[in-house]
Every structure is written in structure tokens, then in C-alpha cells.
NUPA-536978 format. One line per field, with one value per residue (C-alpha): residue number from 1; x, y negated, z negated; residue in one letter. Coordinates in steps of 0.5 Angstrom, whole numbers, plus 500, padded with zeros to 3 digits. Each point is the difference from the previous one (the first is absolute). Example, Ala and Ser with C-alpha at 12.3 -4.5 7.8 and 13.67 -1.06 7.14 Angstrom:
num [1  2] .
u [525  502] .
v [509  493] .
w [484  502] .
residuo [a  s] .
end
This chain:
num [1  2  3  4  5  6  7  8  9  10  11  12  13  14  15  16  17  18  19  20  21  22  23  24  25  26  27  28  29  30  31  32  33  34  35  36  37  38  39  40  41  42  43  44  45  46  47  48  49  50  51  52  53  54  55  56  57  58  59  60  61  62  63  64  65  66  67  68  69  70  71  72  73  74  75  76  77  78  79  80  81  82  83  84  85  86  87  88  89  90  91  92  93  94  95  96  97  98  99  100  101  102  103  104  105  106  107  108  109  110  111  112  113  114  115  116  117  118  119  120  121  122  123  124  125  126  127  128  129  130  131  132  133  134  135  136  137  138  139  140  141  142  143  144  145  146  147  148  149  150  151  152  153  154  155  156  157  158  159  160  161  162  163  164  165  166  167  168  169  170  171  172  173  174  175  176  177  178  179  180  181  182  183  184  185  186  187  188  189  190  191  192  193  194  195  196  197  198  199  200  201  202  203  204  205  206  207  208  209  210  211  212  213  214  215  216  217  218  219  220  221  222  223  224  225  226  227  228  229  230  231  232  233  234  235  236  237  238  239  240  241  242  243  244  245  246  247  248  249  250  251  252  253  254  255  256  257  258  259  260  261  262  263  264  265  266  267  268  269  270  271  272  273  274  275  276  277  278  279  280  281  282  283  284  285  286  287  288  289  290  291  292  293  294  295  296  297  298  299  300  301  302  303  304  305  306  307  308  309  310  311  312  313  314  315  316  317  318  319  320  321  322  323  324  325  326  327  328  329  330  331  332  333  334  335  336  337  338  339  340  341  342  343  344  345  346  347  348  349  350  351  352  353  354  355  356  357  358  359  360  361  362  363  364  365  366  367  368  369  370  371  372  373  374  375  376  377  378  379  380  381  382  383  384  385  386  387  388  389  390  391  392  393  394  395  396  397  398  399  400  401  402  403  404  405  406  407  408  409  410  411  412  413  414  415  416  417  418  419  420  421  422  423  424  425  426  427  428  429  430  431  432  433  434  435  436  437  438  439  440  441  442  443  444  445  446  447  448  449  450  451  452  453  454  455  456  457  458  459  460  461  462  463  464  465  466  467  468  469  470  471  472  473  474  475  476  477  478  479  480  481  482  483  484  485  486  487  488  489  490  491  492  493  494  495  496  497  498  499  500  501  502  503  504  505  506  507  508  509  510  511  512  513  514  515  516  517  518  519  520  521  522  523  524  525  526  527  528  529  530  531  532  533  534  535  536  537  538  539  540  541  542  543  544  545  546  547  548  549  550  551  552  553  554  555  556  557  558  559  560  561  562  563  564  565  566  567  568  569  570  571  572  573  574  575  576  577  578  579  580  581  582  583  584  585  586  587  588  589  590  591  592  593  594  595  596  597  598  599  600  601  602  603  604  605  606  607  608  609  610  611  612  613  614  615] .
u [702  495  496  501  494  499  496  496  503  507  499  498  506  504  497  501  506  506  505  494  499  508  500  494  503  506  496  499  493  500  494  494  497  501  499  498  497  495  501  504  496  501  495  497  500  501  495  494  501  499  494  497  501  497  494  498  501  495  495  499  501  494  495  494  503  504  496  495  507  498  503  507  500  497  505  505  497  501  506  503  497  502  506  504  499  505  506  498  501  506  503  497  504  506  500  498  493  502  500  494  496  502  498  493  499  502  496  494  500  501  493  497  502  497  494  501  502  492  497  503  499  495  497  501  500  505  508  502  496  506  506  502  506  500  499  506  506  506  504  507  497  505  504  503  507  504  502  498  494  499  495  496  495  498  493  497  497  493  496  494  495  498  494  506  502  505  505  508  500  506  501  505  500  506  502  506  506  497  493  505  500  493  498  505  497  493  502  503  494  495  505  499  493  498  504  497  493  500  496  499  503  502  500  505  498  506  497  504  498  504  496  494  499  502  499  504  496  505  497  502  503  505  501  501  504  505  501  502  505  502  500  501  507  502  496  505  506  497  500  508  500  504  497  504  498  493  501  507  497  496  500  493  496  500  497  495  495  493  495  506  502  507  499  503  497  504  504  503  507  504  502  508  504  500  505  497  498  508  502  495  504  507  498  498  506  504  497  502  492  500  493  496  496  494  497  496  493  499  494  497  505  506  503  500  506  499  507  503  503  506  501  500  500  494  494  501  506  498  496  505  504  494  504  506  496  497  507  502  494  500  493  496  498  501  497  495  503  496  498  496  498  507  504  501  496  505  495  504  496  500  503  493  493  495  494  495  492  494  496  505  500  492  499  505  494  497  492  499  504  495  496  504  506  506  507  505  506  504  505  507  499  495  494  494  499  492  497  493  496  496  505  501  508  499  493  503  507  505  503  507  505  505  499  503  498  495  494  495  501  499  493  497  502  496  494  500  500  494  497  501  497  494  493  499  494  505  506  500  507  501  506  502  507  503  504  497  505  498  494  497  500  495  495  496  499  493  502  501  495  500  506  508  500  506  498  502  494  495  505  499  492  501  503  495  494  504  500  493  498  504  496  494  503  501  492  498  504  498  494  501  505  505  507  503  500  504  494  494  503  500  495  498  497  506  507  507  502  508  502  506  505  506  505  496  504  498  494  504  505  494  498  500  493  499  505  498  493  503  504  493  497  505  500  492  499  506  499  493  500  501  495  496  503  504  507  505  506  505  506  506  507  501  500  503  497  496  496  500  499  499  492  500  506  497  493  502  503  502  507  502  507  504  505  501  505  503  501  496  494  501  500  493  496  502  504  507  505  502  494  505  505  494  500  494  495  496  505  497  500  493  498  494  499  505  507  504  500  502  496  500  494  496  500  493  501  496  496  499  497  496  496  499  496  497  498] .
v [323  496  502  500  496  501  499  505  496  502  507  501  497  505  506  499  496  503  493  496  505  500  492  500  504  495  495  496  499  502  497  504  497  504  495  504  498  504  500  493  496  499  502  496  505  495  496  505  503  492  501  505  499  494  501  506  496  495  506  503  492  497  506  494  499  505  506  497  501  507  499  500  493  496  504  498  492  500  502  496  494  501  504  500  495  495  506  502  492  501  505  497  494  503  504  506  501  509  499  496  504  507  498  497  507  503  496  502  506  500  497  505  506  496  500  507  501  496  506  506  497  505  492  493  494  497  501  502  507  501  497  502  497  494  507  504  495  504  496  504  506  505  506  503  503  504  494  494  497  497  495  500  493  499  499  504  497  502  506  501  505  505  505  505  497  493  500  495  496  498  495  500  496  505  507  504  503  498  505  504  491  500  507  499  493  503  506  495  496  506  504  493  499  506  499  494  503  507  505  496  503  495  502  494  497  497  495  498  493  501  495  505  505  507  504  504  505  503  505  499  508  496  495  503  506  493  497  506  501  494  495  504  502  492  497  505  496  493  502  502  508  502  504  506  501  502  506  502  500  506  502  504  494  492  494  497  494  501  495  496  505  505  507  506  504  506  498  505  500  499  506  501  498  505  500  496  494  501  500  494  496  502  498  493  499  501  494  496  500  503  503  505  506  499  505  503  503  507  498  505  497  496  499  493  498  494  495  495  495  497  494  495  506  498  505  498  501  508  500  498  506  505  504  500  504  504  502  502  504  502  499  500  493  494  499  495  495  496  494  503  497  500  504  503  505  505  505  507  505  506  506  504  495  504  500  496  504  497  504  499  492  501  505  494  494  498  502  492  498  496  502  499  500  505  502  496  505  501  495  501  501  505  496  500  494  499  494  499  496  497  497  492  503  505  500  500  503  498  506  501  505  501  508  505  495  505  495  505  504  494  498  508  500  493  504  506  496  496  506  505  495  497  503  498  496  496  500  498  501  496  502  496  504  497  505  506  503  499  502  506  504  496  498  506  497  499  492  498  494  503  503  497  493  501  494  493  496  506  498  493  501  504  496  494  505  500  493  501  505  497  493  504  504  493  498  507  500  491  504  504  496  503  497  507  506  504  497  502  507  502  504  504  493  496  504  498  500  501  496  503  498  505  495  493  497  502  495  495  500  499  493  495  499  506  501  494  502  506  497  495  508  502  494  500  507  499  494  502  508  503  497  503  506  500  502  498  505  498  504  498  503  493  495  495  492  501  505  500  492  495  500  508  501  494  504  508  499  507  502  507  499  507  500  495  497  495  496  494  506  501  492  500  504  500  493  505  504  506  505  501  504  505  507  501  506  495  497  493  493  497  494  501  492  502  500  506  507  505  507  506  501  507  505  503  506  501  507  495  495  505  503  494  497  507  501] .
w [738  504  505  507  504  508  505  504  506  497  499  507  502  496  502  507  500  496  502  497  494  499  499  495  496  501  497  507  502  507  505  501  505  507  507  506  507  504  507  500  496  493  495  495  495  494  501  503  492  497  505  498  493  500  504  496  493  504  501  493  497  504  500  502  506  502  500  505  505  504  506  503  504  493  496  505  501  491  500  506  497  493  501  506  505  496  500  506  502  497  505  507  498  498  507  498  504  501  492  498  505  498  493  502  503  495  496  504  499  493  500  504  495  495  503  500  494  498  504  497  493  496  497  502  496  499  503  494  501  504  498  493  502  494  495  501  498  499  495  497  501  495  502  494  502  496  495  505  503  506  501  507  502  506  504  506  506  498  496  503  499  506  501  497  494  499  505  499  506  504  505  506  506  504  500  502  496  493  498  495  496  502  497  494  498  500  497  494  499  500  494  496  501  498  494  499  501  497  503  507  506  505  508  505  506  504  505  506  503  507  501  501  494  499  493  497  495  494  495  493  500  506  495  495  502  504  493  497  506  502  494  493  502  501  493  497  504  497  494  501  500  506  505  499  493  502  500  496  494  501  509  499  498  502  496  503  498  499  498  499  495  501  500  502  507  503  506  506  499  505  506  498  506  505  507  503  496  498  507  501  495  503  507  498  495  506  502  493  500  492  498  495  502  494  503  505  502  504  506  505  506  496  494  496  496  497  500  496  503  496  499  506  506  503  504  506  500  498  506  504  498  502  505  497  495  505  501  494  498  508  501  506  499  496  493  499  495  497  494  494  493  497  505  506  504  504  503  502  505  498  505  500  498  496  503  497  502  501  496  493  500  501  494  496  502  493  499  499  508  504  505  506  496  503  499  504  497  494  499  497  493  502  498  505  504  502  504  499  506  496  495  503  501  504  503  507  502  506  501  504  503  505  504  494  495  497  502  503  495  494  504  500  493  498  505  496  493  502  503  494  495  503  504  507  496  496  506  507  504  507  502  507  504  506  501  500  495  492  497  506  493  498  505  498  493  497  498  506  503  507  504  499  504  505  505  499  502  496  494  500  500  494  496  502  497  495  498  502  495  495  500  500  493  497  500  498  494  499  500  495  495  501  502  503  502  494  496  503  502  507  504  506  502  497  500  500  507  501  507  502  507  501  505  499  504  507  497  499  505  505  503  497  499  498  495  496  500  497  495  499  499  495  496  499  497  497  496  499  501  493  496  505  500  507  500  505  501  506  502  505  503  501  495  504  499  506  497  492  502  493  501  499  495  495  500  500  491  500  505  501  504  502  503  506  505  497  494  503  502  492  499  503  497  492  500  499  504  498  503  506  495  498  502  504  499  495  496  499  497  498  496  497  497  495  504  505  497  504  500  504  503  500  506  501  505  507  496  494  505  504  494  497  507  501  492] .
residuo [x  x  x  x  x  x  x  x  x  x  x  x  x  x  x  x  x  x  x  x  x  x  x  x  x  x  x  x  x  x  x  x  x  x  x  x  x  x  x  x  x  x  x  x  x  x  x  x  x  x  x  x  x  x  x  x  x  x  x  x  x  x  x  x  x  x  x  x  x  x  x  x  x  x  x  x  x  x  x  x  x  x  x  x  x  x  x  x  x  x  x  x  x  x  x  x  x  x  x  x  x  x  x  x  x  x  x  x  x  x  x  x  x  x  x  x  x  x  x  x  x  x  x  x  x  x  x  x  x  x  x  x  x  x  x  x  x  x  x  x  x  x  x  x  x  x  x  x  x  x  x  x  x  x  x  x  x  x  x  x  x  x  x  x  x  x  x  x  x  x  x  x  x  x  x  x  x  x  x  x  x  x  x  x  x  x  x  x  x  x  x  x  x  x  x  x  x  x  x  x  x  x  x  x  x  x  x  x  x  x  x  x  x  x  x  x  x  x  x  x  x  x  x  x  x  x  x  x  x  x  x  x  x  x  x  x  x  x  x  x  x  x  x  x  x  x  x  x  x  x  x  x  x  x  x  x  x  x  x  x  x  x  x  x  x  x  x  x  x  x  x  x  x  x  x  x  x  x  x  x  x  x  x  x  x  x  x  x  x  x  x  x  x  x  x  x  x  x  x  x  x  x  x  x  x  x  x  x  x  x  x  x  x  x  x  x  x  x  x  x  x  x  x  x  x  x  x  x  x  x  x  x  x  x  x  x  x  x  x  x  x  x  x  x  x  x  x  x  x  x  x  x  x  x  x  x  x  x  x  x  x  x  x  x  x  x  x  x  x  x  x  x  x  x  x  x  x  x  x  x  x  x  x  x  x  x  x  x  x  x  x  x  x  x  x  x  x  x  x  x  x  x  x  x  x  x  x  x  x  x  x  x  x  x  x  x  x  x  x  x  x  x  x  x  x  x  x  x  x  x  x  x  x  x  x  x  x  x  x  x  x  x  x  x  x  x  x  x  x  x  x  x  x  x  x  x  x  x  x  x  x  x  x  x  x  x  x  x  x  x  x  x  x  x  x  x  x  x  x  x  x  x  x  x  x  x  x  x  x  x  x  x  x  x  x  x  x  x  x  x  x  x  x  x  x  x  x  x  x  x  x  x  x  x  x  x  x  x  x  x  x  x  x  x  x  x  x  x  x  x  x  x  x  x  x  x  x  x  x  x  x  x  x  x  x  x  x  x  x  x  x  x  x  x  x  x  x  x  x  x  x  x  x  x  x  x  x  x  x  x  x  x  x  x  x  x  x  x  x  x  x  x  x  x  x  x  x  x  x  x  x  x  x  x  x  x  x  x  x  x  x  x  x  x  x  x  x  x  x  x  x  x  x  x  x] .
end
């Protein structure tokens, strides 16, 4: 029997779209291209990829010439010449000005990361001393499963080495509902490179052109675990193995496929259906809206039970019938009924919420976490949630929960983490509270850079020190040769500093001046703070559009969102609803850079606190 040939495009599309892995397996060849728009403009998406692709083979072809390139405006002023300024043309005369301009933006700054790129090279002289793109073809790559072979081609946007090691690279010009197609494309190409480069472990890297840059680092355990997860189970629908047979053969194992092998690993069978996944199923039949309990997951303040759908019923449609579900299992709120790989998510609150203490997340953090790393919660499968601030997707945090969401508490937790694990001489705390109410348990603490900050005016001049002091950081650590903090290690004459405003909106919601000057604050140490070891942590009641404006969300990567208002609240800090339906006391959703999980945050008593700062 012939081989199955697909590309890594394709298999994307099939592992995050059912409609579209249903008319594959038709033999339909269904698009992959997927058109969106950023603020009203169409991208250039397509084209940036041609682009980019271009001038980096010109960069590693033309060593003679382009090495001497060491700056971003004759970086830009090649490309331009060479490259873009006929499609650029192109665009402007076919009235598509918002477009041309956004590409030339984004352009730019993708000439700017070069020069960056440069700078962090541990040698340079050529191009091709970064870009290993041209040596990591993926040409059939086999997958032997079962009886059959499935063959993957494709290229990625570019394999570069990094000070960590080689690292997969994915261009985007917008974001939105697609990180799991970003994150599963990554995932693929670093399982088939490994694969064609045995003992090499690849690291991805989106890169988001929107038109400025923003990164997205993923760690190669992320993806490998989302490969395991996400793609393995479709290559075995590809090859014609229904997904019901997974696990028929033997319930107490699965076949996986490692190293394009097939193999047998354990697996967790499936809960039996209890009460209430079979009223759960009940309810929506009445409805005509047939689905499947597969199984659920017993979290700290909710079950999960994962459905499926039956053919044609639609999510939204489940959603719709939340309350009548509310009815049926007689809850005291609505269940939150969301989209997951392959199945529905229906969150079922538990009538008494287990505890989730301080002191036993803490004893669950790992000997290798960072330095200023700290458990966010635990997540619905039990699994520990930790953000590390001096990791690109978390270094700074926006923080939001309406009175009652547990938001109060999430922040002394997060204080108490940091404290516990770093010496006044590594870790200094600013803590800034207009309100007088959240952290009076620890204006006694021995981090602290001087007495809790409670006027708005004193607010400001500190986080103008704090630009100040970041600038200064820079040239200490430009006079060391160091490029960050985490490498030089902090000190008693350079330790991390954690700025941390509880109700940042009193700042922004202050005149206008002051509030643009305020956002021009945020801004600068956001941009610039985490190589110099300065974090922003800011948290809000109200995260309506006056406060979280777009200027503060875009550079605060970490969101922590409890329980707000409204759905629209919800929108606003992780760019979905759903946060409104959370139960309160440190139920929360958060998007660490890898999509919305949703954890219980740890409690830490006022006892708990008080020795803490007293010890």
C-alpha cells in the first residue's frame, strides 16, 4: 500500500480542525491558508513570509556584503531596495495604503531583531552563524503506523541558533483565537527535526510582527508534551484508524508515536460515567443536542467533564444551554462550557471547593524553578502552574478581579512565594496600595524598598526611579558583558526588584497628562525591565477599557484574570469571555503565553504571613 504524503501545513489544519481532517480523509485537499485582519487592516501575512524568506537567503548567499549590515536602518534600507518596495508598490496602488504600511512596519521590525539576533551571537561572521534554516530541510519525514506510513514535508519559517541552544522559528503577522494552530505547527516541526537531526533538542520561538514585535518563547518539554497530546492521536486518524480504537484494544494503554515510531505508553483510562455526567448528557438531549461524556478531571473547586459532540451539534450551541444545565444539575451558577482540543469542556463546581494551601503548592515547586518564579495555582488536572518573571511570557503580569474574586489574596500568595525563596540581598519589593487594604501584613517585611506607597503623586516619582534605575542597570551590566540580570546573578548591589501596584487604575484614570505619562512609565520598564531584572506586577477591580488601555495590555505578557463583572471585563484582560462565570475565592483563568488554563490560586493565611515577615 502507498504511502500517505502530507504537509506539515496540513497536519496542523487536521489537528485543530475536525471539518477540515474529516474532508482530508475524503480525499478533498481542503485550504490551509487562514485570512484575518488586525484592527481593521488586512495583513500581509503571505507576503511578510516571501519577505523574510528572501532576505535571509540573501543574507547567508552574500557573506561579502551583507555581513558588513550591523544596523537596523541599513538592514531595512536593503531590504527595501532589493525586496519590498515593488510589492510595497504594488499594494499603494492598488489602495491598500493601511496594508503596505503596516507590512513596512513590520518589516522593520523584523530588521531590528536581526540586529538583535547579531548582538546575541556568541561569534559572528557571516549570517549563517544564525540562520541554519537551508540545513533542516524536512523532506517525507516517516511516521510508521501500524501497517501504514505517513510522509511529512514542509519547511519552517527559519532554525536559528540562540545562546540556549537551536530554536524553530514561527512568523505571524496577528493573533487571536489561533495560539493552540500556532503552538501545534511549532510542535510538529520540532518533533520532525529532532528526527531528522538525532540528539539535537529544539527550543520554538513565535514571533508576532503586530507590526512591532512581541516573542513567544516555548520550551522543547512544552513541545513535546503538546505533540504527544494534540498531534499523535490524529496521525493515527490519517492513516485510517478510527479514534475509538485507541483504546479498545487494551483500556489500560494507548499507542503512541515516538520518534515517528509506534509504541505502546500507559494511559489514564477514563472515569465511569457518574450522576452527573449522565444527567449532563440527559439535559442536552432534551435539547436534541446529542454529545458523549469521555471522561472527566477532578480539580480542587470544579469537575471537568470532557464532551463529545455529535456530529453537526455545534459549541456554541452547548454554551447557549448553560443555565438550563444549571437547572438540571441545580447549581448555584452556570457552568462554564468551553471549546477544547477535540471536545467540549463543561466545568461543574463542586459544592464544597477543596483548599488549596500556600505552604503545600510551595513544597511542590521544583529545586531547578527560577529565581523569581512562583506558583500561580494548581490547574484542573492537578498539575502545578508556575510563572517565572524572568521568563519573555511572564516577566510582567496584569492581574484583575472584581471584590470576592480572591484577587488580594493571589497577590500575598505570589509576595510570599518570592519572599520565601530569595534573601533581601537577591529580592526587592516595592508594593504601591492606594487603598490602604491589601498588603498591611507586609509593610514590615525586610524586602521591601521602603514604606508601602499609598499616595498617587509619590507612585509616579517611583516608578520614574525605576526607569532610572533600570537605565543605570543596563550600563552595569554593558560594562560586564553581560546581556541580563539571570546571567550575572543578582546581588546586594543588583537584586531583582518586583514593582507591585494593587488598584492601578487610580493611576490611570487620573488626568490626562498624568495618565499618559503613567502608561509611558509602564511602557519603558516593560519593554526594557526584565533584562535588567525589574518586574511589573499590576492589579485592578476594574478592567474596563479606561484602565487595562491597549498600551498596557500589549506589554504586561502574563494575564491573571479572576472573577470579574462581565464577559466584556473578561474580553479585556485574556481576549475571551468566560472569567465572569468563575466561582470566586482564587478561581482563575491565566495565559501564560501558551493559551487560557484555568487554576485555583493558593491561600496563605494572615498567621502564615505574619511569620513570614516576622521571621
Amino acid at each position: 500500500m502507498a504511502d500517505l504524503l502530507i504537509t506539515v501545513s496540513q497536519l496542523k489544519c487536521a489537528c485543530v480542525d475536525r471539518d477540515w481532517r474529516r474532508r482530508w480523509l475524503r480525499g478533498e485537499n481542503p485550504p490551509t491558508l487562514r485570512f484575518g485582519a488586525q484592527g481593521g487592516i488586512s495583513v500581509q501575512g503571505q507576503l511578510f513570509h516571501q519577505l523574510a524568506e528572501q532576505f535571509t537567503e540573501w543574507l547567508e548567499n552574500t557573506p561579502d556584503i551583507a555581513a558588513g549590515l550591523a544596523d537596523a536602518n541599513s538592514l531595512w534600507a536593503r531590504l527595501y531596495d532589493g525586496f519590498a518596495k515593488p510589492r510595497l508598490d504594488e499594494l499603494t496602488a492598488a489602495g491598500r495604503v493601511p496594508s503596505a504600511h503596516h507590512l513596512s512596519q513590520a518589516m522593520r521590525a523584523f530588521c531590528g531583531h536581526l540586529v538583535t539576533l547579531r548582538a546575541q551571537a556568541a561569534r559572528f561572521a557571516t549570517w549563517r552563524d544564525i540562520y541554519l534554516t537551508r540545513e533542516y530541510r524536512i523532506e517525507q519525514v516517516p511516521f510508521a503506523i501500524g501497517d501504514r506510513v505517513l510522509r511529512v514535508s514542509g519547511r519552517p519559517d527559519a532554525v536559528r541558533l540562540h545562546p540556549g541552544g537551536v530554536e524553530v522559528v514561527d512568523y505571524k503577522l496577528s493573533r487571536g483565537g489561533n495560539l493552540k494552530h500556532d503552538l501545534a505547527q511549532l510542535a510538529i516541526y520540532a518533533r520532525l527535526l529532532r528526527m531528522v537531526k538525532p540528539g539535537l533538542v529544539f527550543n520554538g520561538m513565535l514571533e508576532y510582527y503586530e507590526p512591532a514585535l512581541h516573542e513567544m518563547a516555548v520550551s522543547f518539554a512544552e513541545l513535546d508534551a503538546l505533540f504527544e497530546e494534540v498531534v499523535q492521536p490524529v496521525l493515527r486518524e490519517l492513516v485510517g484508524i478510527p479514534p475509538a480504537e485507541t483504546s479498545s484494544a487494551n483500556p489500560a494503554s494507548r499507542r503512541e508515536v515516538r520518534g515517528g515510531v509506534e509504541t505502546t505508553a500507559p494511559s489514564v483510562e477514563s472515569l465511569p460515567l457518574d450522576p452527573t455526567g449522565a444527567a449532563i448528557e440527559t439535559c442536552f438531549a432534551h435539547f436534541k443536542l446529542p454529545v458523549e461524556i469521555l471522561g472527566r478531571e477532578d480539580a480542587p473547586q470544579l469537575i471537568r467533564y470532557r464532551v463529545q459532540p455529535a456530529r453537526g451539534v455545534k459549541v456554541v450551541s452547548l454554551a447557549n444551554r448553560s443555565e438550563d444545565l444549571q437547572v438540571a444539575l441545580k447549581l448555584a451558577q452556570a457552568p462554564l462550557i468551553q471549546a477544547g482540543p477535540g471536545f467540549v469542556t463543561i466545568d461543574v463546581p463542586k459544592p464544597t471547593a477543596s483548599m488549596v494551601h500556600w505552604r503545600d503548592v510551595l513544597a511542590r515547586m521544583t529545586a531547578d524553578a527560577g529565581a523569581v518564579a512562583f506558583p500561580i495555582g494548581v490547574g484542573i488536572d492537578n498539575s502545578l502552574l508556575v510563572a517565572d518573571l524572568a521568563e519573555a511570557n511572564t516577566c510582567h503580569a496584569l492581574v484583575a478581579g472584581a471584590a470576592g474574586s480572591g484577587k488580594s489574596e493571589f497577590l500575598k500568595s505570589m509576595l510570599a512565594s518570592l519572599i520565601v525563596r530569595q534573601t533581601v540581598k537577591t529580592l526587592r519589593l516595592t508594593l504601591i496600595d492606594p487603598k490602604l487594604v491589601t498588603f498591611g501584613g507586609l509593610k514590615n517585611a525586610r524586602h521591601l524598598t521602603g514604606p508601602i506607597i499609598t499616595d498617587l503623586a509619590a507612585a509616579i516619582e517611583c516608578l520614574d526611579r525605576a526607569v532610572d534605575d533600570m537605565e543605570g542597570r543596563y550600563q552595569q551590566l554593558a560594562a560586564g558583558g553581560f546581556e541580563n540580570l539571570a546571567q550575572r546573578g543578582a546581588s546586594e548591589t543588583m537584586p531583582f526588584r518586583v514593582i507591585v501596584c494593587d488598584e492601578f487604575g487610580d493611576l490611570a484614570l487620573r488626568e490626562k497628562r498624568e495618565k499618559e505619562h503613567f502608561e509611558s512609565l509602564v511602557a519603558r520598564l516593560a519593554q526594557k525591565g526584565r533584562a535588567a531584572g525589574i518586574h511589573l506586577v499590576l492589579a485592578t477591580q476594574r478592567p474596563d477599557r479606561k484602565i487595562v488601555t491597549g498600551l498596557i495590555k500589549s506589554n504586561l505578557p502574563l494575564k491573571v484574570c479572576l472573577r470579574v463583572t462581565t464577559s466584556v471585563n473578561s474580553g479585556i484582560v485574556i481576549d475571551q469571555p468566560g472569567a465572569e462565570s468563575l466561582l470566586g475565592r482564587g478561581d482563575l483563568l491565566c495565559d501564560r503565553g501558551r493559551g487560557v488554563e484555568r487554576a485555583q490560586s493558593p491561600f496563605i493565611s494572615q498567621e502564615e504571613l505574619r511569620a513570614l515577615v516576622d521571621g
